[in-house]
N, C-alpha and C positions, 0 to 999 in steps of 0.2 A: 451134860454128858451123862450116860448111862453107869449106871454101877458095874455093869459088866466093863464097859472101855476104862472106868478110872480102873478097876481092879487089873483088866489084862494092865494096863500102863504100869499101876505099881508093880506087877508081880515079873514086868519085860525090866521097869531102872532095879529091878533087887535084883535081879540074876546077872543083870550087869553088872550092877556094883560087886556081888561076889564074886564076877572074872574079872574083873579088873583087881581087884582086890589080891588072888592068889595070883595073875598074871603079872604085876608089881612086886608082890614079893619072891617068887621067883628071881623075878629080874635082882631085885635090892639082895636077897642070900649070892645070889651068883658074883653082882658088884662086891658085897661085903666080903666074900670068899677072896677077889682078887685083890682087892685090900690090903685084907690081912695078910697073905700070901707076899705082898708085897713090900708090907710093913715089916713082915719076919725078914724078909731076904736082907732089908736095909739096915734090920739089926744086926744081922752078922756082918754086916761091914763097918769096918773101924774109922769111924769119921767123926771129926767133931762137932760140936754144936749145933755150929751155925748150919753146916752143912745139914744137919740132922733136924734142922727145923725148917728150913731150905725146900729141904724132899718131902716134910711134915704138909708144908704148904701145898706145894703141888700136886701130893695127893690129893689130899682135901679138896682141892679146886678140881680137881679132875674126875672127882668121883662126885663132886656136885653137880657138874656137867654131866654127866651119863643121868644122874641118876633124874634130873631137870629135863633133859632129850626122853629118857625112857616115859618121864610122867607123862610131858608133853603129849607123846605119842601115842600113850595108851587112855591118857583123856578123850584124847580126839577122834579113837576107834571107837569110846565107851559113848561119845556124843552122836557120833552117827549111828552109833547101832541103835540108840536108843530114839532116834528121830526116825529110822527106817521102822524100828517098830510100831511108834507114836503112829506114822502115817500109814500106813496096814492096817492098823487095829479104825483109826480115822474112817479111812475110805473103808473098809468093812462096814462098820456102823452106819454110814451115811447111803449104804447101799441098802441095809436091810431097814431103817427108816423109809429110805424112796418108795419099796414094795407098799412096804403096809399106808403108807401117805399115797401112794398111787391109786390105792384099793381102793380104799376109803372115800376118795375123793368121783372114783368111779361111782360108788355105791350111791355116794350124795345125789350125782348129776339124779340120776336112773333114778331115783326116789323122786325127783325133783319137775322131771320131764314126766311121768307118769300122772302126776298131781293137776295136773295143766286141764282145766277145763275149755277143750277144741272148741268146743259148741258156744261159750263166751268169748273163746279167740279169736274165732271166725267171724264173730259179731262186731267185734270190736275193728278186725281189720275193714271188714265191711263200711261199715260206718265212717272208716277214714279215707277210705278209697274215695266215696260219696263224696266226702264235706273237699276234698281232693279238686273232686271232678266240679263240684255245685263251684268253688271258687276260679275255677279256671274257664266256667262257662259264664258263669257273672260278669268273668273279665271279659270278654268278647263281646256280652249282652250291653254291657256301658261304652264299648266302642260302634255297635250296632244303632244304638241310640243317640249317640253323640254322630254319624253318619247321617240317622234320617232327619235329626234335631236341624241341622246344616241341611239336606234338602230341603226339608220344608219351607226353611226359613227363603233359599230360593227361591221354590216355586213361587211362594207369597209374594215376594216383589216382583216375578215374573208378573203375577195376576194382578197385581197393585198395578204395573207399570201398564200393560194391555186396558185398565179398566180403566186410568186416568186418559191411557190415547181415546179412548172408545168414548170418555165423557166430553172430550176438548173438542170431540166431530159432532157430539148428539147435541152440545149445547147441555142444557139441563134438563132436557126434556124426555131423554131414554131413561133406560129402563138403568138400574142400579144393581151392582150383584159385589158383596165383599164378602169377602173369608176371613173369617176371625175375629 
């Protein structure tokens, strides 16, 4: 992370924590006000003890409840405020990252593509085009040859067979003619 995003981050949990800060105490003088207000009124009432520890309790319990609900609740506004800002300040940064990573990255290609020697590229596609083309007509050229291979060998017994009839009429006494 940047110094800039930890600083906004610190400087969004401090401001928070200062409103939550005076927005709890707010709350807790107002709780404590009814309190006490409430603690005075049960002193002017004449009861004994038990009864007086009775009401002791229940305030107590009742102003721990408020005051556990108030926390609760201003935790929970302190938590998202400070996620809403986290993620702001986040997506900010990650925006102005992408620019200068975009640039940058543009500048490389274009440096990159510029460098490119055409006149060795063209040589080289060239040359594989060839070696391409030379292996697919080789292919053909071994099947052309394995064709006449197989005529030939044909014809030969053709002229084998015509030469052996021509010699079994002349006797031994014609004329001779073999191929190969």
């Amino acid at each position: 992370m940047t110094n800039k995003l930890m600083n906004g981050i610190m400087v969004a949990g401090a401001s928070s924590v200062v409103l939550l800060v005076g927005y709890f105490g707010k709350k807790l003088h107002a709780l404590t006000k009814k309190v006490g207000m409430a603690v005075d009124d049960m002193a002017k009432v004449e009861a004994k003890d038990i009864q007086q520890e009775l009401i002791e309790r229940s305030v107590e319990k009742a102003a721990k409840q408020e005051v556990h609900k108030y926390a609760e609740q201003a935790s929970n506004e302190a938590l998202q405020s400070v996620k809403s800002e986290v993620k702001t300040q986040v997506r900010k940064s990650v925006d102005e990252a992408f620019d200068d990573l975009k640039k940058s990255v543009e500048d490389e290609i274009a440096d990159q593509v510029a460098n490119i020697d055409h006149h060795a590229l063209q040589k080289d596609i060239v040359d594989k085009a060839k070696k391409k083309i030379l292996e697919k007509f080789d292919d053909s050229l071994d099947d052309v040859l394995k064709d006449f291979q197989d005529d030939l060998g044909r014809v030969k017994k053709i002229h084998t067979s015509i030469s052996d009839i021509l010699m079994d009429r002349d006797g031994d006494k014609g004329l001779r003619i073999r191929l190969g």
